[in-house]
SERO-4910 file (N, C-alpha, C, O; in steps of 0.05 Angstrom, whole numbers):
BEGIN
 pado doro    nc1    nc2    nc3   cac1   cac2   cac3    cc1    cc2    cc3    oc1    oc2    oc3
  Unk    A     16    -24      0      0      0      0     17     25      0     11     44    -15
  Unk    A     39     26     17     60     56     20     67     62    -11     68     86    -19
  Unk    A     70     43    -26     83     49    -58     53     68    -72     56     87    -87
  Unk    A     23     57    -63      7     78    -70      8    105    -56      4    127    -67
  Unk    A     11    103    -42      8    127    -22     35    147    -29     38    171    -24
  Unk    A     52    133    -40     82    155    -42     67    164    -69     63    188    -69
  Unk    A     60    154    -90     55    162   -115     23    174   -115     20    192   -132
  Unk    A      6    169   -103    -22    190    -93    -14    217    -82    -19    240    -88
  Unk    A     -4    208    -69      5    235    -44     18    260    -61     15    283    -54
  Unk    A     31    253    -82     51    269   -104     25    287   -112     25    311   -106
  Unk    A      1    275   -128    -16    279   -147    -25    310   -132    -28    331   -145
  Unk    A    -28    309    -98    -47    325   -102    -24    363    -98    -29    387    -99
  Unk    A      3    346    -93     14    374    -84     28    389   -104     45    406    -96
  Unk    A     23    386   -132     29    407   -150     12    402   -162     12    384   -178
  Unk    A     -8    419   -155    -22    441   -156      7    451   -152     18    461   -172
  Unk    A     21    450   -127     48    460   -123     68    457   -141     90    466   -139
  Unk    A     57    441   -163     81    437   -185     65    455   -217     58    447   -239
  Unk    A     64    477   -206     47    495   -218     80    500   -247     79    510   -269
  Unk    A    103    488   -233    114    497   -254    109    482   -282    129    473   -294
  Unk    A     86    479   -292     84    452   -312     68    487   -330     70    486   -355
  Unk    A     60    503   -324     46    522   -333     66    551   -339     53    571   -335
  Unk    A     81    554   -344    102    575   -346    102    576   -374     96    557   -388
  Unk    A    111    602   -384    117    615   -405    138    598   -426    162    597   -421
  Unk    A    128    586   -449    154    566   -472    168    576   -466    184    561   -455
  Unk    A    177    604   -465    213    623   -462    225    617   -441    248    627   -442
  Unk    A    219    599   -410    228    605   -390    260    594   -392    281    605   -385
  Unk    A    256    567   -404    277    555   -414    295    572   -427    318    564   -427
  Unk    A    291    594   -439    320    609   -455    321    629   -425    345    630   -419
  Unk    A    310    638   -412    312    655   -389    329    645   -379    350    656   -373
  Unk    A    323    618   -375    339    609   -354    374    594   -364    394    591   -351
  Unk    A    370    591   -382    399    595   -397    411    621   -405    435    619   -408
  Unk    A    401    645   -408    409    669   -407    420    681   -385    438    697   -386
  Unk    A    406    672   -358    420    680   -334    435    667   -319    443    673   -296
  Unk    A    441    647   -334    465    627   -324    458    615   -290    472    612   -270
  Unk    A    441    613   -295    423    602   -260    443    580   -247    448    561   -262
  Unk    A    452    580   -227    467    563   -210    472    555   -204    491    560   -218
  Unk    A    482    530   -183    469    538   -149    502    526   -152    503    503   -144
  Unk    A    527    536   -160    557    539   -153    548    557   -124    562    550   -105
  Unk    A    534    573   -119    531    595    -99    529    584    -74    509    572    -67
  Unk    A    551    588    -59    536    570    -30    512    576    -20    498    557    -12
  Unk    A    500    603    -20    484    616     -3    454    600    -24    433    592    -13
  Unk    A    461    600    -53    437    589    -59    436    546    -63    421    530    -75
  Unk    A    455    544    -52    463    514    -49    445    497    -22    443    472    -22
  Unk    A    435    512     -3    424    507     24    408    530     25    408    551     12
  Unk    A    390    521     50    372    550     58    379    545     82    387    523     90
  Unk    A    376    572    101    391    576    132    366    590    143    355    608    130
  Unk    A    357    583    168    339    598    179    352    608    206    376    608    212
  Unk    A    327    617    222    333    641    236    337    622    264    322    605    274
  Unk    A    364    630    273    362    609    302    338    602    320    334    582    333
  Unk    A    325    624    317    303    613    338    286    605    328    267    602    343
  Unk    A    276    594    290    258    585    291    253    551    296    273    541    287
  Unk    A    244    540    301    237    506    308    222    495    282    229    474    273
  Unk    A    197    513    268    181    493    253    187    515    229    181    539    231
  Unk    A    200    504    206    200    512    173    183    497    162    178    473    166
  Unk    A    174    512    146    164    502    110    190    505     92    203    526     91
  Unk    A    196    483     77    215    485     65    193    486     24    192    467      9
  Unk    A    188    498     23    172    497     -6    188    488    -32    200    501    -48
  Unk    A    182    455    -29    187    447    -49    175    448    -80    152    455    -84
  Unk    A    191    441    -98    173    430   -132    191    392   -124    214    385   -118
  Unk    A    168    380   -129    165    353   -126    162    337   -157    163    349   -178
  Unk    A    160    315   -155    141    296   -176    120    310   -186    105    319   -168
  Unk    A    109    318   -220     81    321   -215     60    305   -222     57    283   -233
  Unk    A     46    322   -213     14    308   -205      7    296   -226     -2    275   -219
  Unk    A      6    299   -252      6    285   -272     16    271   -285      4    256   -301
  Unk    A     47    272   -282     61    242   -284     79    257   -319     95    244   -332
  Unk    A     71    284   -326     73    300   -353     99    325   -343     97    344   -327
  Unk    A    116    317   -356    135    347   -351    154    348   -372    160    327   -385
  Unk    A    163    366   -375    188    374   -393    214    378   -384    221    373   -361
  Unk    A    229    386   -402    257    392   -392    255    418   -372    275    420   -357
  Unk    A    243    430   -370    246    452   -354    234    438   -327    246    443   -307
  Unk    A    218    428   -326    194    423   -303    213    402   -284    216    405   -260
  Unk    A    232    372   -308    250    369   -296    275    381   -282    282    371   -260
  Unk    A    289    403   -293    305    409   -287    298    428   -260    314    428   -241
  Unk    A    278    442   -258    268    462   -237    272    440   -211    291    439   -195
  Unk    A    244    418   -212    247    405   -188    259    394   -181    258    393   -156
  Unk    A    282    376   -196    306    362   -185    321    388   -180    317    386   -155
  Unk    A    330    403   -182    341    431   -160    328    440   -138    337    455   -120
  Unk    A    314    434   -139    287    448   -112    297    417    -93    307    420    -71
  Unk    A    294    392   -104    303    377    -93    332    370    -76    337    363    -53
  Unk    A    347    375    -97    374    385    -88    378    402    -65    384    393    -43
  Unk    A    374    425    -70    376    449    -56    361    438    -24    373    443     -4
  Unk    A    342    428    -23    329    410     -5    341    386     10    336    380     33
  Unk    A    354    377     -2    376    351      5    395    362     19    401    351     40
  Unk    A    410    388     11    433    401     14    425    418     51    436    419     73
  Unk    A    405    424     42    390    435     67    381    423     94    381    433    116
  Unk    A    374    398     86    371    373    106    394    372    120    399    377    144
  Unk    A    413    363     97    450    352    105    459    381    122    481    378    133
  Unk    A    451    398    124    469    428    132    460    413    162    477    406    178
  Unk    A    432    410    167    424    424    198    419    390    203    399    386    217
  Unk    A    430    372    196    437    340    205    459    343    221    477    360    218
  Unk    A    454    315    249    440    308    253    413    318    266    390    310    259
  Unk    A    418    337    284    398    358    288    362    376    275    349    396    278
  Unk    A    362    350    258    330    359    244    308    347    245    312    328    260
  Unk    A    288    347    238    264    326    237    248    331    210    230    348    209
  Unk    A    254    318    191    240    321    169    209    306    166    203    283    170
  Unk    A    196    327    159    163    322    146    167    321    123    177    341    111
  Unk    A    159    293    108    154    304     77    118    288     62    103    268     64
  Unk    A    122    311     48     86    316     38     74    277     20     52    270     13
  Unk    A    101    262     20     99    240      7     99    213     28    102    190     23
  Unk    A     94    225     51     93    198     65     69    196     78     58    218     79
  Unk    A     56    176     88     39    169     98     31    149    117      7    143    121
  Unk    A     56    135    133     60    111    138     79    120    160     92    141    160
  Unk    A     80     99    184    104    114    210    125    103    197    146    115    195
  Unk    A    123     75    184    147     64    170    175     67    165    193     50    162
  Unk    A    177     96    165    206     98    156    219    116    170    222    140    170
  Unk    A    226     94    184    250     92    206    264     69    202    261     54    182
  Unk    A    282     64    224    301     58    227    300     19    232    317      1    229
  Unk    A    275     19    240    274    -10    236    261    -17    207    259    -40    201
  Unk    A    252      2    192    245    -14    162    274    -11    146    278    -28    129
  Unk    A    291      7    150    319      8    139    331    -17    143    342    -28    123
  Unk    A    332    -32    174    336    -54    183    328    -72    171    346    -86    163
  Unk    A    302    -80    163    286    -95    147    299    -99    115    302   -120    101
  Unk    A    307    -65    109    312    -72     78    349    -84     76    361    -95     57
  Unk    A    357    -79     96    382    -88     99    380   -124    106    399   -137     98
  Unk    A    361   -135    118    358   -162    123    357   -177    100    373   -194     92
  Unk    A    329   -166     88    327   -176     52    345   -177     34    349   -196     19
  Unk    A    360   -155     37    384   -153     19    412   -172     20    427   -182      3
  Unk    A    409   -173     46    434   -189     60    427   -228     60    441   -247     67
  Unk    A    396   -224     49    393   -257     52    379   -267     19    367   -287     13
  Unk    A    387   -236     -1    379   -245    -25    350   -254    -33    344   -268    -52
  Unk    A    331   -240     -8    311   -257    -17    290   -226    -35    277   -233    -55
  Unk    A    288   -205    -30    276   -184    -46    261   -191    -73    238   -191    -84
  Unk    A    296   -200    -78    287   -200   -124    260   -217   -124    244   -210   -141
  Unk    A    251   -244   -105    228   -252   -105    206   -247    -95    191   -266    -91
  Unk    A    197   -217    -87    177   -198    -72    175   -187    -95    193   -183   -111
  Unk    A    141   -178    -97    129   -163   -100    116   -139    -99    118   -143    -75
  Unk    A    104   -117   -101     98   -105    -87    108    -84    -79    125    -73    -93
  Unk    A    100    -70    -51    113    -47    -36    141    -54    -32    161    -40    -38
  Unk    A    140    -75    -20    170    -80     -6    193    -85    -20    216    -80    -12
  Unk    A    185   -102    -52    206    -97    -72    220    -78    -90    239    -79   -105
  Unk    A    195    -52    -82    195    -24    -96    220     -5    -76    238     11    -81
  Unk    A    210    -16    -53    221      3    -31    263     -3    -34    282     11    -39
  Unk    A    258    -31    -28    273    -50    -36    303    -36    -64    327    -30    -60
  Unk    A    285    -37    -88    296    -23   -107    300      0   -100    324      2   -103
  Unk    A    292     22    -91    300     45    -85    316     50    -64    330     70    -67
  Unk    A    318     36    -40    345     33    -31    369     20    -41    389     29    -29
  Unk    A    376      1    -58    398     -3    -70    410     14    -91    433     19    -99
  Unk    A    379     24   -100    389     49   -128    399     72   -112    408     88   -129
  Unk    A    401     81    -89    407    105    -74    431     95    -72    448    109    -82
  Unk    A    439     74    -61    471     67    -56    488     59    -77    512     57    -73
  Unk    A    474     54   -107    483     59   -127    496     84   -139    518     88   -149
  Unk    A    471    101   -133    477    128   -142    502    140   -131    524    148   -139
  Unk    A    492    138   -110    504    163    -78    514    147    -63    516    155    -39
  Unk    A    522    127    -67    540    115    -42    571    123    -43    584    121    -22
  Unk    A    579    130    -61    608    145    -54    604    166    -52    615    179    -70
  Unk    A    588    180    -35    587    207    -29    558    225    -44    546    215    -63
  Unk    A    552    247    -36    534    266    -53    549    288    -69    566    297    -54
  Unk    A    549    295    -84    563    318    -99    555    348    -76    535    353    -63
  Unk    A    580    364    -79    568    394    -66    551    410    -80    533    423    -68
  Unk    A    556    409   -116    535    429   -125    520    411   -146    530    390   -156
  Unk    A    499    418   -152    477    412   -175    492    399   -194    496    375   -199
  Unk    A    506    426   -210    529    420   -234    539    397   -227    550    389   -248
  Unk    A    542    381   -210    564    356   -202    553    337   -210    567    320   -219
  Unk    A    519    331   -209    509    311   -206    497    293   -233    487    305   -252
  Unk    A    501    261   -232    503    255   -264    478    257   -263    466    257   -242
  Unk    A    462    258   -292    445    258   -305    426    231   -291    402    234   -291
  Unk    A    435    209   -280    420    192   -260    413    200   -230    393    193   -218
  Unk    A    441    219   -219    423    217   -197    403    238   -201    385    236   -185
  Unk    A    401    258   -219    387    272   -224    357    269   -226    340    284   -216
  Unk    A    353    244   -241    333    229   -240    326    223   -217    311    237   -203
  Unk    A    338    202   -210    326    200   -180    322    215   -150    307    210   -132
  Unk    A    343    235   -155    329    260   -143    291    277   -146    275    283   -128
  Unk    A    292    279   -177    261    280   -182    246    263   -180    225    271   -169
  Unk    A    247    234   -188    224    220   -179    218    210   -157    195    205   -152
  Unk    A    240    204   -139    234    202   -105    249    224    -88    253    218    -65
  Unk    A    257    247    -96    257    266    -77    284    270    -55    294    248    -53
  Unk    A    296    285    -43    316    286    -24    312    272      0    329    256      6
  Unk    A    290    275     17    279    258     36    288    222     34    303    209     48
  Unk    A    272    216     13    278    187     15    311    183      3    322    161      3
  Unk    A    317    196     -2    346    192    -20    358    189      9    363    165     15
  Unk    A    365    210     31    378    215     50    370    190     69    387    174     78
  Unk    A    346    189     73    332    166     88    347    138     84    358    125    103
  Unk    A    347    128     49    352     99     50    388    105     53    399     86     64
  Unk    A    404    122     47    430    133     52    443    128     83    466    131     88
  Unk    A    421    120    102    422    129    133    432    153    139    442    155    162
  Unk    A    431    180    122    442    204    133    423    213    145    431    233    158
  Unk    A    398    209    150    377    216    171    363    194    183    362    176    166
  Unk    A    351    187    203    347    168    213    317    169    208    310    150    223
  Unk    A    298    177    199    267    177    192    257    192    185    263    213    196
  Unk    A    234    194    163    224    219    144    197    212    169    192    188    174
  Unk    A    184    230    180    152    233    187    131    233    174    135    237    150
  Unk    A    109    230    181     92    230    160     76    255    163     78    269    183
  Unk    A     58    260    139     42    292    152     18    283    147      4    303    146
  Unk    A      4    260    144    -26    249    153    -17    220    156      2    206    149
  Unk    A    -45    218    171    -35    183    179    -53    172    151    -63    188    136
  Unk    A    -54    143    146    -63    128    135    -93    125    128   -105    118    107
  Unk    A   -100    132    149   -127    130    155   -139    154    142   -158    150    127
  Unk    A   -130    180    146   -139    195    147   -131    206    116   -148    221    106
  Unk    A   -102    198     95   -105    202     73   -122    186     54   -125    193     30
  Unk    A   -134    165     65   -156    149     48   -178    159     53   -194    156     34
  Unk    A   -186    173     75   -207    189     74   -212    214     54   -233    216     42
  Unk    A   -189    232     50   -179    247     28   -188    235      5   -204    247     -9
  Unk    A   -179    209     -4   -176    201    -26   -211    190    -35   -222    188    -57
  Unk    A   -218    186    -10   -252    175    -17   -271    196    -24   -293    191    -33
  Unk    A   -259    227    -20   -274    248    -12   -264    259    -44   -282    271    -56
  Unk    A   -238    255    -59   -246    272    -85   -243    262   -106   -238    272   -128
  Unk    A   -247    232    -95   -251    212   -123   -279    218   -146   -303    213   -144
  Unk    A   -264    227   -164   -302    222   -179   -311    198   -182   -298    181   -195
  Unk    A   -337    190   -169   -340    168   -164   -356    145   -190   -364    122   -189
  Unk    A   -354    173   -224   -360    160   -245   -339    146   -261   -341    126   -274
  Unk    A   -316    164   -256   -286    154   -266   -269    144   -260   -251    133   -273
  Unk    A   -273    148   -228   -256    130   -208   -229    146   -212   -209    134   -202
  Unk    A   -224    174   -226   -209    191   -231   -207    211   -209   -230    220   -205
  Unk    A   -187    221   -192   -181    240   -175   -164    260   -189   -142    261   -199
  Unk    A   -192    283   -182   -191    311   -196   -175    337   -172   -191    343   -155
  Unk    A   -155    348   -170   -143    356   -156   -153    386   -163   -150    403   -145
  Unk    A   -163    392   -185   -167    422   -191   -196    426   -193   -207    446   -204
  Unk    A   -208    406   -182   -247    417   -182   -245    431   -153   -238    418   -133
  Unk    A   -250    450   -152   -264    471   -134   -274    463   -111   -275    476    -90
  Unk    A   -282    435   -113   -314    430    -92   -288    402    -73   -295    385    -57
  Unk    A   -261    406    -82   -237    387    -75   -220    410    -59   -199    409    -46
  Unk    A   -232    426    -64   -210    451    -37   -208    442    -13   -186    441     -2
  Unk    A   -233    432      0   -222    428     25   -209    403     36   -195    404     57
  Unk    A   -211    383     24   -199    349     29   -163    359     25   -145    356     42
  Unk    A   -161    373     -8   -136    378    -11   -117    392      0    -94    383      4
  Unk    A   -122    410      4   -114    435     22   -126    440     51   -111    438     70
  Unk    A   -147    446     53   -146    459     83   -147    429    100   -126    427    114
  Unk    A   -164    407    103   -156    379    114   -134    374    117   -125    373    140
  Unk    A   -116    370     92    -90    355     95    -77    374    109    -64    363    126
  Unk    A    -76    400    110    -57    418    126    -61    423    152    -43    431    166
  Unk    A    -96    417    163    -91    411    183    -77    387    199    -65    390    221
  Unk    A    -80    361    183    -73    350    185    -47    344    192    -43    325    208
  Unk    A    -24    361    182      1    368    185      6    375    204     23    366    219
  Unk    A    -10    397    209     -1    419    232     -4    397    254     17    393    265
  Unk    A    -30    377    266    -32    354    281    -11    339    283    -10    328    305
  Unk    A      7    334    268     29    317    261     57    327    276     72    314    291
  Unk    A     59    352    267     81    371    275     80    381    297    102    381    309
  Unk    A     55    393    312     53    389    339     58    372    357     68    375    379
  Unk    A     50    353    347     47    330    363     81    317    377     86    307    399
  Unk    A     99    323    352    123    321    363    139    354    363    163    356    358
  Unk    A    130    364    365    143    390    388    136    390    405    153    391    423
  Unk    A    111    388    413    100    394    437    109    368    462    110    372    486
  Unk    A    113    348    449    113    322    467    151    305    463    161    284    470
  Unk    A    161    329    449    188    310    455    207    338    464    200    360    457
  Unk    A    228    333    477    247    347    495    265    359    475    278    378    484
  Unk    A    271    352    450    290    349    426    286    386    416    265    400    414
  Unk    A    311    390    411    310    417    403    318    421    373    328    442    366
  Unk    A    312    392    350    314    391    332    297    417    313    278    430    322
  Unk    A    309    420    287    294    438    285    275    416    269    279    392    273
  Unk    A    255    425    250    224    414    245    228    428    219    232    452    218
  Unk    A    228    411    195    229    415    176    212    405    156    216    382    149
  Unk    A    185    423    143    160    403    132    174    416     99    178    438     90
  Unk    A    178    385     89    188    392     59    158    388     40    154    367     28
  Unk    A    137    410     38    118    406     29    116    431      5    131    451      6
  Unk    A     96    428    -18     88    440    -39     92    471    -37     78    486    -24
  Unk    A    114    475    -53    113    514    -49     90    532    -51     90    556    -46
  Unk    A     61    509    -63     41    533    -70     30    530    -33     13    547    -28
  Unk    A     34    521    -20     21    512      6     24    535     26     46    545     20
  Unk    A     13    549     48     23    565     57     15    564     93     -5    569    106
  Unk    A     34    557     99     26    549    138     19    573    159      6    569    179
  Unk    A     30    595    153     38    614    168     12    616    184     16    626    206
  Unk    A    -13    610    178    -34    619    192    -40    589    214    -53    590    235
  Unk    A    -30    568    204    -23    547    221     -9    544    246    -17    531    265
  Unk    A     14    558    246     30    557    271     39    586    280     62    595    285
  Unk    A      8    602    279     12    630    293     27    618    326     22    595    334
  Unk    A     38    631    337     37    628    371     66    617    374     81    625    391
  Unk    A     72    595    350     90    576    349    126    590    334    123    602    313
  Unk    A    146    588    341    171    589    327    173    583    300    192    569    295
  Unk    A    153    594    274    146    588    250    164    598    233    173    619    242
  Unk    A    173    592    212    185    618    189    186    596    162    194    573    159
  Unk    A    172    616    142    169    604    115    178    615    100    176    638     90
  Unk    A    196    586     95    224    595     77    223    595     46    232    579     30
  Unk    A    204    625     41    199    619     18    226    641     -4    223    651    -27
  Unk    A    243    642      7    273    655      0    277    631    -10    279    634    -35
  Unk    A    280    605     -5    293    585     -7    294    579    -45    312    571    -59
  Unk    A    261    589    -55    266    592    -78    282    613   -101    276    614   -125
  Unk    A    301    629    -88    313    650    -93    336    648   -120    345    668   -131
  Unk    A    345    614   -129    354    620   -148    338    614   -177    348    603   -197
  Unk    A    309    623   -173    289    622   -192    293    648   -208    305    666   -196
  Unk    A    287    650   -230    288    681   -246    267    684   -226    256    668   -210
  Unk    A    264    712   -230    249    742   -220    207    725   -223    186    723   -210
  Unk    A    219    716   -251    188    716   -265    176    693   -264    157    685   -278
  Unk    A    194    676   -240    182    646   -246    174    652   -212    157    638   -201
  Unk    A    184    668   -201    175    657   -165    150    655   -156    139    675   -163
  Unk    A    138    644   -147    122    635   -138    109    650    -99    124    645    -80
  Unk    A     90    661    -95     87    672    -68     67    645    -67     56    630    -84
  Unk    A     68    647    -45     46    613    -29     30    643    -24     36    666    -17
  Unk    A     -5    623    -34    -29    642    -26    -49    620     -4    -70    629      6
***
């Protein structure tokens, strides 16, 4: 079931991968301005000592499964830059990301995929566990002699796999972080999913109107439930890092709370592509 839920969960947060809608030219823009990230300052994002809970606003997988060279190249940088950002404030962090759904991944399913591996039995699984399976050996394929420092470094594979499963799980099956969180439980994203299924096509419509609230305001409470739940109840002065959809916007979520939305983070975007969370 987690192999549906990593690839559902994608569908509904770009809306946040709004970059699929940009201007044909952005692509010469963005070769005209010789865009980056050699720059340390735009290589990581740094927040403010005292804050505890970030939005880190990512571009993810999108929701339609449809992208171009640009749409690739944007989000595997957003990804990057995200990876890079994790690794800065490690071990010291707690990552949320908008693709999990499951307490699963931790440190005893790492255990698990290290068992399988070590007793050759995987290649004959099916399923979640042979998917998961594959994607941790392809991470130690990729990235096991190290991660590159800048974008420019990275081959054309891990690049890939940066975009289609993200910095989170990359670092995860890597052991450079010890567990991604989830930002709804199980239960509660199948409820989502029962609520904006059209129930003639069996098609989940992310941009019908009458799907605002399952997609957005639910799931984000949902989050905020999530993220509380371990600030408030653990002693850890980790900071809280939710790697969720840049169109997403928390700030009205964790009034009261040590909040800051790091929406600078998208800063080595041209002028005309940035994006404000509404």
């Amino acid at each position: 079931m987690k192999i549906r839920f990593l690839f559902l969960c994608s569908f509904f947060t770009l809306t946040a991968c709004q970059i699929g809608y940009v201007p044909i030219d952005l692509h010469h823009q963005i070769q005209s301005q010789n865009i980056s990230l050699y720059n340390a300052e735009l290589k990581n994002c740094t927040f403010h000592p005292q804050s505890r809970i970030v939005h880190f606003p990512m571009y993810h997988y999108p929701v339609s499964g449809n992208y171009d060279e640009i749409v690739f190249d944007q989000t595997s940088k957003s990804q990057f830059q995200l990876l890079r950002t994790i690794l800065a404030y490690a071990p010291n962090i707690s990552v949320f990301d908008e693709s999990v759904t499951s307490d699963n991944f931790d440190q005893y399913f790492i255990d698990s995929l290290k068992r399988g591996h070590s007793k050759g039995t995987f290649s004959t699984l099916s399923g979640e566990k042979f998917h998961y399976s594959e994607m941790y050996k392809q991470a130690y394929t990729l990235f096991g002699n190290g991660i590159p420092m800048y974008y420019e470094h990275l081959s054309q594979e891990q690049k890939a796999y940066l975009f289609q499963f993200g910095a989170s799980y990359t670092l995860f099956f890597l052991e450079l972080i010890p567990e991604v969180h989830k930002v709804i439980s199980t239960q509660d994203f199948n409820l989502v999913k029962a609520n904006v299924r059209d129930p003639t096509t069996g098609q989940i419509n992310d941009e019908d109107p009458n799907n605002a609230y399952w997609i957005l305001h639910f799931r984000e409470q949902k989050l905020r439930e999530e993220v509380l739940k371990l600030y408030l109840n653990t002693s850890s002065n980790n900071l809280i890092l939710i790697a969720y959809g840049a169109n997403h916007n928390f700030s009205d979520d964790f009034l009261g709370y040590p909040f800051e939305a790091g929406t600078f983070c998208l800063n080595w975007l041209p002028r005309s592509f940035q994006i404000t969370p509404s």
